[in-house]
C-alpha positions in Angstrom: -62.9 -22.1 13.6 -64.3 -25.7 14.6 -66.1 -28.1 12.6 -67.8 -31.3 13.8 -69.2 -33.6 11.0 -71.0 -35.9 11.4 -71.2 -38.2 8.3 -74.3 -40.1 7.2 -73.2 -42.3 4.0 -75.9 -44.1 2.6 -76.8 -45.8 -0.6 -80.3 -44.6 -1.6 -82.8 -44.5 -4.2 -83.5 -42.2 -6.7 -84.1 -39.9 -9.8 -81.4 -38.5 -11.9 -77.2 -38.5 -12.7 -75.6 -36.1 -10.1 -73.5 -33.4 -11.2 -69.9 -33.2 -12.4 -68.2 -32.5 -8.6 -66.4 -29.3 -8.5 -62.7 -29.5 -7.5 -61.8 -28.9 -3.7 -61.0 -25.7 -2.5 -58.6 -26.3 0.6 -56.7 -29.3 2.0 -57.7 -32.6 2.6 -59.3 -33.0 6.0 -57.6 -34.8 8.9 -59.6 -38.4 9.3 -58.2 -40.1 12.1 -61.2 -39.1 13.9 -62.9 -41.5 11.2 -65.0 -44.3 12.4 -67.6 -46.6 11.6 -71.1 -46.2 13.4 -73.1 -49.0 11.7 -73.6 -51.2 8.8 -75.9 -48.7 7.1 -73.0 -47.7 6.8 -73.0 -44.8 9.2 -69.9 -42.5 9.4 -68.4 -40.3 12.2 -65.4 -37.5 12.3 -64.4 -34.3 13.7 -63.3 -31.7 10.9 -61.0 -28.8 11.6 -61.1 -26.4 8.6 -63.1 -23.0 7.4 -64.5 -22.5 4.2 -66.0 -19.0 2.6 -69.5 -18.6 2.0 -69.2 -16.6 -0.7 -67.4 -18.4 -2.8 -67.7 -18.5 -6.2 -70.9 -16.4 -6.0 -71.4 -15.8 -9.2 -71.5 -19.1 -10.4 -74.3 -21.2 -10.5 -75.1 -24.6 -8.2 -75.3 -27.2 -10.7 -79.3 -28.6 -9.6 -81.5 -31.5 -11.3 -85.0 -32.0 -10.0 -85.8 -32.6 -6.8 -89.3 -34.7 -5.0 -89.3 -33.4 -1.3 -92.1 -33.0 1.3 -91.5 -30.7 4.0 -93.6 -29.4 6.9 -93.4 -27.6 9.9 -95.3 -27.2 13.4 -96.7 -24.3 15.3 -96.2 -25.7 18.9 -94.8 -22.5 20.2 -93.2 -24.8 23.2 -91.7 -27.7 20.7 -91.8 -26.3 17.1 -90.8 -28.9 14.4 -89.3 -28.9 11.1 -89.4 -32.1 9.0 -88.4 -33.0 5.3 -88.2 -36.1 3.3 -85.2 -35.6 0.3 -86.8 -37.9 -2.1 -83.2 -38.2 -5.0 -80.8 -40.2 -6.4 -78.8 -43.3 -4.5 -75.6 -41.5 -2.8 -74.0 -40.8 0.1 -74.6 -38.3 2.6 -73.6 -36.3 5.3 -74.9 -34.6 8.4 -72.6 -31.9 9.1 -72.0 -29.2 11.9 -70.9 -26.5 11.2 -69.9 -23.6 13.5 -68.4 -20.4 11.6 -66.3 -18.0 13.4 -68.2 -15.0 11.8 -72.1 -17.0 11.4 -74.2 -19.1 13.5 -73.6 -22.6 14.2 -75.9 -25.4 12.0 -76.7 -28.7 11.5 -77.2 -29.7 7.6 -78.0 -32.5 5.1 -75.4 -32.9 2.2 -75.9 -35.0 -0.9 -72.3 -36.1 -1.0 -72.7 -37.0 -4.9 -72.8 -33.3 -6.1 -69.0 -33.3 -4.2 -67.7 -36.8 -6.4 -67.8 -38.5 -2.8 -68.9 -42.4 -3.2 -66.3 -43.3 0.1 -65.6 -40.4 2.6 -62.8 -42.7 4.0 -61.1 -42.9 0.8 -61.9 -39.2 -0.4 -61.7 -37.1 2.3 -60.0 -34.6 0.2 -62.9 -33.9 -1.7 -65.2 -32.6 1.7 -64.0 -28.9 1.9 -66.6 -27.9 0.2 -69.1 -29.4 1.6 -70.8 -26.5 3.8 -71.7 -24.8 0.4 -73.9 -27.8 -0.3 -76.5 -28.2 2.5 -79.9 -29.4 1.2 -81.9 -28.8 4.1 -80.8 -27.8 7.5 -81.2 -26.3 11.3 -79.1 -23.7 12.8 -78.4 -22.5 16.4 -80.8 -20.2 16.7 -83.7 -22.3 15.6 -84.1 -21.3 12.2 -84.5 -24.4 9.8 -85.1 -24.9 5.8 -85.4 -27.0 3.0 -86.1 -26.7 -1.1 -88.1 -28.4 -2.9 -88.5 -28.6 -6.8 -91.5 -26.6 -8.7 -92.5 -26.3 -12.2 -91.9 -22.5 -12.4 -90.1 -19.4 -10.3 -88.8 -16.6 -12.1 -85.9 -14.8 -10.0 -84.9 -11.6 -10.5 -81.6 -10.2 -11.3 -80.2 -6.9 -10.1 -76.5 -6.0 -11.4 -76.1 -4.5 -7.6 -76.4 -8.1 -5.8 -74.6 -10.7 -5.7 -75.9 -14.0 -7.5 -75.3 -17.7 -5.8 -76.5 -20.6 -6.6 -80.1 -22.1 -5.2 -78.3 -24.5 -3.3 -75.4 -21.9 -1.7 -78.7 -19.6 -0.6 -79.6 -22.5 2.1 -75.8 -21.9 3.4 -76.1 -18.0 3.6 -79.5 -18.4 5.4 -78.4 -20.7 8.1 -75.3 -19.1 8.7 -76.9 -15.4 9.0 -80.8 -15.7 10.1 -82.4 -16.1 12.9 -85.8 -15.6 11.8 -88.3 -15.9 9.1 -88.2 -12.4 8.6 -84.0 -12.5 8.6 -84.1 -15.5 5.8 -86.6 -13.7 3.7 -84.1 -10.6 3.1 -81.5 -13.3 2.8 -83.1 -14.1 -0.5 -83.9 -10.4 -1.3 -80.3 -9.2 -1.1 -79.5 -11.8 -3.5 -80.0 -13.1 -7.2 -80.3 -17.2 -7.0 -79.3 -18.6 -10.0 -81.7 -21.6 -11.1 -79.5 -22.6 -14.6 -78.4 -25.7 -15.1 -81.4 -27.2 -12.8 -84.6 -27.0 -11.8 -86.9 -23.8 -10.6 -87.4 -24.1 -6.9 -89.0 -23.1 -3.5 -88.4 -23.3 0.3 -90.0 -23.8 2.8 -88.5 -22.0 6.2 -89.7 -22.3 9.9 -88.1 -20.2 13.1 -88.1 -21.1 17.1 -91.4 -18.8 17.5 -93.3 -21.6 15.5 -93.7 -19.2 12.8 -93.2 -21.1 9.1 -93.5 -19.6 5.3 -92.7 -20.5 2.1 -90.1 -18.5 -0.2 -91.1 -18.3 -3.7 -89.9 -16.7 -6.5 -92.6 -14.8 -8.6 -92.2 -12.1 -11.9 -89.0 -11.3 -10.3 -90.0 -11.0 -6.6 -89.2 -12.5 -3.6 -92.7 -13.7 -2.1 -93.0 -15.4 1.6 -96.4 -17.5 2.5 -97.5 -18.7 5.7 -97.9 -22.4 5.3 -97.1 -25.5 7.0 -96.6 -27.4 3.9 -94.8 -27.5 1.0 -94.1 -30.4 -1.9 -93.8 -29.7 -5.7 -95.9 -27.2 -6.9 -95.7 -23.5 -6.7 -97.9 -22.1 -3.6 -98.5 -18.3 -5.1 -101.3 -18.2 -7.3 -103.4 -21.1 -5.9 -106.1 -21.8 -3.3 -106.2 -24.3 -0.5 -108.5 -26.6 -2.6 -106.4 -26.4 -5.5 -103.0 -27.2 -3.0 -105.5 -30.1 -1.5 -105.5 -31.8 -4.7 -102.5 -32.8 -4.2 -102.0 -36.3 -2.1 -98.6 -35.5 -0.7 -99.6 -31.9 0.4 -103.1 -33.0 2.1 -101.7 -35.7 3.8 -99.0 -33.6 5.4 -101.2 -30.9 6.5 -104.0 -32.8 7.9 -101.6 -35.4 10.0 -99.9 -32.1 11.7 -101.3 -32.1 15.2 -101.1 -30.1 18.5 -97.8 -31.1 20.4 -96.8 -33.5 18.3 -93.1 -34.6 18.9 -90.4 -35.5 16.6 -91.7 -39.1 16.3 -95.3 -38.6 15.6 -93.4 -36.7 12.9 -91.1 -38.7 11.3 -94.4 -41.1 11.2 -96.0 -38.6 9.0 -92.5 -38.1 6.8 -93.1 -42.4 6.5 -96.9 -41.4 5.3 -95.7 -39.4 2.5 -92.8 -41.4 1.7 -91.9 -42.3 -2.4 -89.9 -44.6 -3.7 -86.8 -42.5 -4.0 -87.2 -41.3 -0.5 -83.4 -41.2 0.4 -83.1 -39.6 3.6 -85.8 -38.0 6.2 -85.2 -35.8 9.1 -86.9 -33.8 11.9 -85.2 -30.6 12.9 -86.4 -29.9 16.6 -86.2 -25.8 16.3 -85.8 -25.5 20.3 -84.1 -28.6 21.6 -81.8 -28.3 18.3 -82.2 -31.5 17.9 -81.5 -33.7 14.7 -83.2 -37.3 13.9 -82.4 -38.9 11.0 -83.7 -42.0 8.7 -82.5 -43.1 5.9 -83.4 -45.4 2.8 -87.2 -45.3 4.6 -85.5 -47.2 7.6 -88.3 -45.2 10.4 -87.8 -47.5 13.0 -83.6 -46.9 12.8 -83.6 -43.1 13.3 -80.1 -41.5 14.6 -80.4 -38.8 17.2 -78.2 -36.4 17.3 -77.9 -32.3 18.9 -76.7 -29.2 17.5 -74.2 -28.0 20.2 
């Protein structure tokens, strides 16, 4: 199996100490591929490896909370998916991934939760990092994100395997196609929230079609919406999710054929300080645009091959 990866190092803005990394699982990556883009700095380099899925299942991703917005379009012809990743200062990667037994993706990686301050220097320490993705695309349009809430009780069934709410984002985009396909994703599996916050996500497929995944007394829930920041959708009513400034002005700037620039505009609109990174998934071009440290007038363009 191949693997591009594209790396995106930054030095952001944020909330809270990242995790203790975990040790790497295989060998060190080849970086003579390694080069410099930009001053940001922005990082480039092929990566020839595998890595398993499943590993470790039954531990949990370490998690602290997160601030996100996410939204998603309906334009059948040009559907959207956009997320700000509002965290602490650290590097990050876009990477591509294309698994010989899952669909190829297009992902955002906090590289602090893998000890990485200088890819160049630490290359070792990237084999893991297609268990991390934060939000991402994958080939057959089908995006996602997570975004912290105050409560989500998960179930836990001694008959499926448990992963962490971080390593369910890699098992969606590497096996779903649709909404329908991530949804049982979640349902054939216990995520593990210990050792971070409770959390929900917000998925969107090619057809335009875009619901939330919650968590609630033990069961797997999916809600059509658009939008989705920091509070649980179940259980409320649109003037209740209104109240909210982040949420209301996500869902009213969402307009008919709007492309990925009239959306990272809106991603600028509901922008906080701690905004680290913000990208625009486009789910039939498979295109990637990315900003970082609230730069929206330097956005990288990119394409899931």
């Amino acid at each position: 199996m191949r693997l591009l990866v594209v790396l995106l190092v930054l030095v952001l803005a944020g909330c809270s100490a990242a995790p203790a990394p975990p040790a790497p699982s295989g060998p060190p990556p080849d970086t003579t591929s390694l080069r410099q883009l930009d001053d940001h700095p922005l990082w480039t380099m092929r990566y020839d490896g595998d890595y398993d899925r499943m590993k470790n299942v039954t531990q949990p991703t370490p998690t602290t909370p997160f601030g996100c917005s996410l939204f998603a379009t309906n334009d059948a012809n040009d559907p959207l998916f956009a997320r700000n990743f509002d965290w602490d200062p650290a590097p990050a990667m876009l990477l591509f991934t294309d698994p010989d037994d899952g669909y190829a993706s297009a992902s955002m990686v906090d590289l602090s939760y893998l000890g990485v301050t200088d890819p160049a220097e630490e290359a070792g320490k990237l084999a893991d990092a297609p268990l991390l993705p934060f939000d991402g695309m994958n080939e057959k349009g089908l995006a996602i994100g997570l975004a912290a809430v105050d409560d989500a009780q998960a179930g836990t069934r001694p008959d499926r395997p448990t992963v962490g709410s971080i390593r369910i984002i890699r098992l969606v985009l590497d096996t779903a196609a649709t909404v329908e396909e991530a949804k049982r994703v979640f349902e054939e599996h216990n995520v593990d929230f210990d050792g971070g916050p409770p959390l929900h996500y917000l998925v969107a497929d090619a057809t335009g079609k875009s619901v939330a995944i919650e968590f609630v007394d033990g069961e797997v829930v999916a809600l059509p919406t658009r939008t989705a920041v920091n509070f649980t959708l179940s259980g409320t009513d649109e003037a209740t999710r209104r109240a909210d400034n982040r949420y209301r002005t996500a869902t009213d700037g969402l307009a008919p054929g709007m492309d990925w620039r009239a959306a990272m505009d809106l991603l600028s609109e509901v922008q906080q300080g701690q905004t680290q990174w913000s990208v625009v998934y486009g789910l039939k071009d498979r295109s990637v645009h990315v900003a970082t440290g609230k730069r929206f007038d330097q956005v990288h363009e990119l394409k899931l091959q």
